[in-house]
Legacy VTK file of the C-alpha trace (Angstrom):
# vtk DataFile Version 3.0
C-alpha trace
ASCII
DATASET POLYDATA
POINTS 248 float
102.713 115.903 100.059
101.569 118.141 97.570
98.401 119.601 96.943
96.309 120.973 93.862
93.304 123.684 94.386
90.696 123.695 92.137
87.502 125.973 92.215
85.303 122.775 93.573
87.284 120.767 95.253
91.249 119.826 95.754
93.482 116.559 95.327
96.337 114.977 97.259
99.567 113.391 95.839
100.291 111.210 98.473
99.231 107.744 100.679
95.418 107.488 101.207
95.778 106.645 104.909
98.559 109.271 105.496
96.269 111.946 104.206
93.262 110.821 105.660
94.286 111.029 109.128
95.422 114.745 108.307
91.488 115.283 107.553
89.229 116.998 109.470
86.806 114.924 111.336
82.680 115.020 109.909
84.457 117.334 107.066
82.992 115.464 104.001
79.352 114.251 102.889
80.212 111.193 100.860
82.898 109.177 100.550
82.874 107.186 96.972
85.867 105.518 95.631
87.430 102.373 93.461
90.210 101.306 95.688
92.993 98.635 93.766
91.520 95.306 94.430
94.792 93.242 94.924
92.941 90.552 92.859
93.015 88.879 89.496
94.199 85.769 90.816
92.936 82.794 93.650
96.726 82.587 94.844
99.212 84.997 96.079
101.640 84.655 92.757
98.968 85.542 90.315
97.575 88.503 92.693
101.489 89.991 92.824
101.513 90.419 89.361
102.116 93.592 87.574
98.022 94.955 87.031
98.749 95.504 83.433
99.160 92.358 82.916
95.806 91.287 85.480
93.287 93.107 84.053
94.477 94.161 80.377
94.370 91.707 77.525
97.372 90.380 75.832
97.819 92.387 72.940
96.438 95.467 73.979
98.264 98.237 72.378
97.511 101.308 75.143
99.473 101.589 77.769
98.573 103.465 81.100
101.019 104.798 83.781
101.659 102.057 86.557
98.769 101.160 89.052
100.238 101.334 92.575
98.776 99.550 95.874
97.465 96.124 93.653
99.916 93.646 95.094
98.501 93.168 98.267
98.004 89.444 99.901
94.103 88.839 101.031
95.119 89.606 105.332
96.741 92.961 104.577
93.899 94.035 102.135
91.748 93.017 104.688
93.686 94.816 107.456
94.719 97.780 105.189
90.829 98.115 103.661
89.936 98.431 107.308
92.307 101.146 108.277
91.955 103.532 105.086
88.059 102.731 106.124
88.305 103.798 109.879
89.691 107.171 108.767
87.130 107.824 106.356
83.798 106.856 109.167
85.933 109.608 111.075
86.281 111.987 108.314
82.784 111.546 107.171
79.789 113.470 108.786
76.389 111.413 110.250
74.446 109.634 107.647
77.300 109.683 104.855
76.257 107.955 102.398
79.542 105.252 101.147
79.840 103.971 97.410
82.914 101.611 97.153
83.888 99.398 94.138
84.794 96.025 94.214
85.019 92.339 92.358
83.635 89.493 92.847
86.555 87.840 94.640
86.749 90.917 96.880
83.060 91.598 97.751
83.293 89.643 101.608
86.214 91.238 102.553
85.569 94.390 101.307
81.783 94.364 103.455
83.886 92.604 106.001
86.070 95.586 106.488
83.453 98.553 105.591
81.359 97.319 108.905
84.745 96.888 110.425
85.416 100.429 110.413
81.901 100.985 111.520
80.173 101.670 108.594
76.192 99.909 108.267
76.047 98.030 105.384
72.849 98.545 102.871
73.843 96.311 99.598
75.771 96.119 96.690
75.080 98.022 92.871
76.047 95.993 90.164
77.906 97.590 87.024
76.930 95.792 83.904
79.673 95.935 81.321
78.107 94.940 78.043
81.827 95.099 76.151
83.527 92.057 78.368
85.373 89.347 77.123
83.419 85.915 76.780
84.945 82.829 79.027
85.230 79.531 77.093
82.977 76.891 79.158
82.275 79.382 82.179
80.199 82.564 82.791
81.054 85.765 81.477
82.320 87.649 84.229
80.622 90.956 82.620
79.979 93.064 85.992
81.779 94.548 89.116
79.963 95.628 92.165
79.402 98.938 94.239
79.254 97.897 97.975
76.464 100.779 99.862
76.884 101.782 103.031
76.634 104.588 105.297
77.351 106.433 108.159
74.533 105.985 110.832
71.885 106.731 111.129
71.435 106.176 107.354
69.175 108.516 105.882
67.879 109.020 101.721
69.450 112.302 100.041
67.244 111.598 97.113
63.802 111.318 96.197
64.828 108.765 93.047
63.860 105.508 92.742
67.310 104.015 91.180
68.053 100.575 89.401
69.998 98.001 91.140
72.110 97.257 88.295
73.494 99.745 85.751
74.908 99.306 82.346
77.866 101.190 80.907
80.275 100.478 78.250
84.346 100.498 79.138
85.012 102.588 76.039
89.066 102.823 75.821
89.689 105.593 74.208
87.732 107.469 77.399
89.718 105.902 79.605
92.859 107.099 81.478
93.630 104.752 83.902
93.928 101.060 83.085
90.591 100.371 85.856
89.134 103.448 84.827
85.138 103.456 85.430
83.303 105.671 83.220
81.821 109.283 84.227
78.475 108.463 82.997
78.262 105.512 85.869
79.736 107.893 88.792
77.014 110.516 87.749
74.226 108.160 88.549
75.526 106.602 91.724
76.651 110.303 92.954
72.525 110.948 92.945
72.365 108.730 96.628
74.974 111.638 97.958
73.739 115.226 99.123
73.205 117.665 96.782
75.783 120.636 96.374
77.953 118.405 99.070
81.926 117.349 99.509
82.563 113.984 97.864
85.770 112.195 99.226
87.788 109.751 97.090
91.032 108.433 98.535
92.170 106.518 95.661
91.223 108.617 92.720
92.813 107.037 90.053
92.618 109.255 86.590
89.903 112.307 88.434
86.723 110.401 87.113
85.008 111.068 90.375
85.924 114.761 90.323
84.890 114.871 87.088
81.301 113.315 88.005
81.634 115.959 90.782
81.803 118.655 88.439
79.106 118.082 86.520
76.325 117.449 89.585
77.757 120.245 91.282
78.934 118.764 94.000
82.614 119.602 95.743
85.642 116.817 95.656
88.109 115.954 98.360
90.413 113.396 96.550
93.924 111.636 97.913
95.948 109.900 94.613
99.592 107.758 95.320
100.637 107.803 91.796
102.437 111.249 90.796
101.736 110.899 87.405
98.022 110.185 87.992
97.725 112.748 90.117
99.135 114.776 87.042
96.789 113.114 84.811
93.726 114.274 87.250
94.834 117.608 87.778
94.764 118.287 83.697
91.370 116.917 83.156
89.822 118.496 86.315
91.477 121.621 84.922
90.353 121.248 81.273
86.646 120.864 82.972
86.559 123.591 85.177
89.272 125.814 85.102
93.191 126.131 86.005
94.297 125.075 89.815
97.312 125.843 91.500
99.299 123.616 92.805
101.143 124.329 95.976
103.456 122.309 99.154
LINES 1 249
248 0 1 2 3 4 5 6 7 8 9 10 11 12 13 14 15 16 17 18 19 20 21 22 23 24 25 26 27 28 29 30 31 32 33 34 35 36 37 38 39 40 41 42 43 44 45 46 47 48 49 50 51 52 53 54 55 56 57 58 59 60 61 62 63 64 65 66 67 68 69 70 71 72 73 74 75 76 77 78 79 80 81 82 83 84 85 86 87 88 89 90 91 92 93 94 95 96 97 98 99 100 101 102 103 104 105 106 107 108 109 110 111 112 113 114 115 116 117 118 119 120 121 122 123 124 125 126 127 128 129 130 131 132 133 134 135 136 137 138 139 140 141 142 143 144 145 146 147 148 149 150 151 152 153 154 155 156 157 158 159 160 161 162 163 164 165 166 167 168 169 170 171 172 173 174 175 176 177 178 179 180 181 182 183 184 185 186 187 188 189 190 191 192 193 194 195 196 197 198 199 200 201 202 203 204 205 206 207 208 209 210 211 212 213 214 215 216 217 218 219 220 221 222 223 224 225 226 227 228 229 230 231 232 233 234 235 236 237 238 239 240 241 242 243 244 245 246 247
């Protein structure tokens, strides 16, 4: 597995759970992350389908390096969600606050498995995306969710009274990553986490939480399968902060 240091923080190139478990235990103070949701369909054909062809319109012209880990059927992202989850209550310190994203058709088995790995549930954010696609005859499925939890005993790192819902534009010439979320949402939901403390995200996609990390000042611990998204995170953590080295 390789490695890449960076002045706040450092990222993994290799399988969330395989790194994990290499973590120290109580190391981090916040775990918040957008694991691959395995969903975009009711049945196991249409969830095995390449993402880009899930969750990008037909037509689009921008393409984005492959998503890995999205082809999961709904037991083993149950039974995987659970075990990536474990590691993290271990790796976590008392009263970590936990952000995770999630769809609709995932939200009961991602709560399912986040008090499964012992976790206390405390709600779910919603992320209001103003730029979705209409749905002929049907509701427009303009949101995803951020499941809250914690570490017991749950305590408030903030004195902030914060919205329940929050509403940022997918703009895609920002994004990276074909489910990128955008900084400006990972800022705000960063303020529940301790000030000045160690963020973990095992599935961090294009670096957006290290980037949010960055600019609140808080340290990253991030884990990212894809080599050439680990490439892509490395570059824009480095063009925000400085040059890292990367190392066995």
């Amino acid at each position: 597995m390789q490695k890449a240091l960076f002045d706040n923080g450092i990222v993994w190139n290799g399988d969330a759970l395989a790194v994990l478990r290499e973590l120290p235990g109580e190391s981090v103070d916040a775990v918040v992350t957008d694991p691959p949701y395995s969903s975009g369909g009711l049945h196991v054909g249409a969830r095995q389908i390449d993402p880009a062809r899930k969750y990008q319109k037909t037509g689009t012209m921008k393409v984005y390096p492959a998503m890995l880990g999205d082809l999961k059927d709904q037991r083993s992202f149950i039974m995987w969600s659970s075990l990536w989850l474990s590691e993290c209550w271990r790796v976590a310190r008392p009263s970590a606050p936990v952000l995770v994203f999630s769809d609709w058709r995932q939200i009961p088995a991602m709560t399912d498995a986040i008090q499964a790995a012992g976790f206390v549930w405390r709600g779910i954010v919603v992320w209001h995306k103003p730029t979705a696609r209409p749905m002929r005859g049907a509701f427009r499925r303009d949101a995803e969710f951020v499941i809250c939890a914690a570490k017991a005993p749950a305590k408030a790192f903030t004195t902030r009274c914060l919205p329940g819902v929050f509403s940022f534009r997918v703009v895609p010439g920002d994004k990276v990553h074909l489910a990128g979320k955008p900084i400006d949402l990972l800022v705000e939901l960063l303020a529940v986490t301790p000030e000045k403390g160690t963020v973990l995200d095992p599935f961090l996609g294009g670096g957006t939480t290290a980037l949010a990390c960055i600019k609140t000042g808080r340290r990253f611990v991030g884990v990212e399968l894809s080599p050439e998204y680990y490439r892509v995170a490395g570059d824009r953590i480095r063009a925000a902060q400085g040059v890292g080295q990367t190392v066995q």
